[in-house]
N, C-alpha and C positions, 0 to 999 in steps of 0.2 A: 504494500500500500504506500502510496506516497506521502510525502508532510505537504504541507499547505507552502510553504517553501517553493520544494518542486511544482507543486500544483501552476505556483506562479510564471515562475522562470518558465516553465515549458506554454503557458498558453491554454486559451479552451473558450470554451461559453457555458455561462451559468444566468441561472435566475435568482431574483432578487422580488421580496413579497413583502409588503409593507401597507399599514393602514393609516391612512388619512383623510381628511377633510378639503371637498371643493366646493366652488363659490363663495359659499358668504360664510359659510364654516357649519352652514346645518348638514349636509350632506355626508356621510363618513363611508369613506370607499375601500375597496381591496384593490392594491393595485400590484401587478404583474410585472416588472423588466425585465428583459433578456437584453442580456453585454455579452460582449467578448471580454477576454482581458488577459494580458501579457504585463512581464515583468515592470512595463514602463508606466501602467496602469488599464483603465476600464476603454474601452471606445466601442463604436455602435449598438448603444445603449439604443433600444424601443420596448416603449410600453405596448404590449403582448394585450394586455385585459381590463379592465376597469369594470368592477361589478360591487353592488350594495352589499349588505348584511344579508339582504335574503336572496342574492343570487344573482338577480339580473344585471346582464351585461349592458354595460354603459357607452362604452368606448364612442361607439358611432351617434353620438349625441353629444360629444364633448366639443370643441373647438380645439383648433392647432395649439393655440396659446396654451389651452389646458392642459393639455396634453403633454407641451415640451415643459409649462412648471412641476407639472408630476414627474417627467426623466428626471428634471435637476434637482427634485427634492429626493428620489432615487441615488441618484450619483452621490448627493452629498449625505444620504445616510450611512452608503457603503464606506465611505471614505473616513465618516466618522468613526466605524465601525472599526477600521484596519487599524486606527492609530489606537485605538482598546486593545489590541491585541498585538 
């Protein structure tokens, strides 16, 4: 098995699942990324799903804008993430 180390240094795509809040802050979502990411860090990060508590899928009702602040609240959880560990 490999350490998280090599994991890096060699490369791959993973996903990344995280809950938060769009629009005005009433709406609480699940949200999906899929990245790549190499030693140098994450890149082509897209959000994969956007769906509520009870399931329904959102995505195609969202706007660009919402969309790419949900990648970057993604990007910078994971990043948050790394330096924890």
């Amino acid at each position: 098995m490999l350490t998280q180390d090599q994991k890096s240094t060699i490369g791959g795509t993973s996903v990344f699942e995280f809950e938060t809040t769009i629009g005005v802050g009433l709406c609480q979502v699940i949200v999906r990324m899929v990245y790549e990411y190499d030693s140098s860090g994450i890149y082509n990060e897209t959000i994969d799903t956007v769906r509520n508590n009870s399931g329904w899928f959102l995505i195609d009702y969202l706007t660009e804008e919402t969309i790419d602040d949900l990648c970057l609240q993604g990007c910078t959880m994971i990043s948050k993430l790394k330096m924890e560990y």
